[in-house]
Steps between C-alpha positions, in 0.01 A plus 500: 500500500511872634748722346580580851558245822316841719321815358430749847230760452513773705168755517590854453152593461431862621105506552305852512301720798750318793442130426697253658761403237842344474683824332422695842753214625788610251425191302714628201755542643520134685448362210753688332786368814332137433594527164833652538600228768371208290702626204840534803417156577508384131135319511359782216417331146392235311443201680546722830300758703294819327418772736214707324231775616160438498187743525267386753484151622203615698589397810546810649412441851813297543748680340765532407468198280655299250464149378778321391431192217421250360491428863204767521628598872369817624689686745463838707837696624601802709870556392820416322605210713172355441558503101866339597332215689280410207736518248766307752249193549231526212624576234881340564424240723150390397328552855196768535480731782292391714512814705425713219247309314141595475 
């Protein structure tokens, strides 16, 4: 058994010489609302949802990304309300994005 029911990645990779990359999206800092919502919501902890950073997921093209498991969804976003609709129906009501997904 996982030590948590959901563990979301977010890439906050900053690449070199004008890459495509998912920090020039102000990843860090949705990740860092994701995490501060899931802990409002009381789903942070064991047995619950971890929101983490990652370095690059290498998908770049597609980003911003993160992948939320053990379900190993991947998912691109453009803002805040975005992040609220995953956590809303992924991560508290079991359903993936579909909208989102890629």
């Amino acid at each position: 058994m996982s030590y948590y029911a959901h563990h979301v990645f977010f890439c906050c990779n900053q690449r070199e010489a004008g890459a495509a990359c998912c920090a020039d999206h102000k990843a860090s800092s949705v990740r860092d609302y994701a995490k501060k919502r899931v802990k409002e919501l009381g789903l942070s902890g064991e047995g619950k949802v971890r929101v983490n950073m990652a370095g690059c997921l290498d998908r770049c093209d597609l980003g911003p990304v993160l992948v939320v498991y053990p379900e190993a969804v991947w998912y691109t976003y453009v803002d805040q309300d975005d992040i609220d609709e995953i956590i809303d129906e992924h991560l508290v009501h079991g359903r993936p994005v579909d909208r989102l997904r890629i």
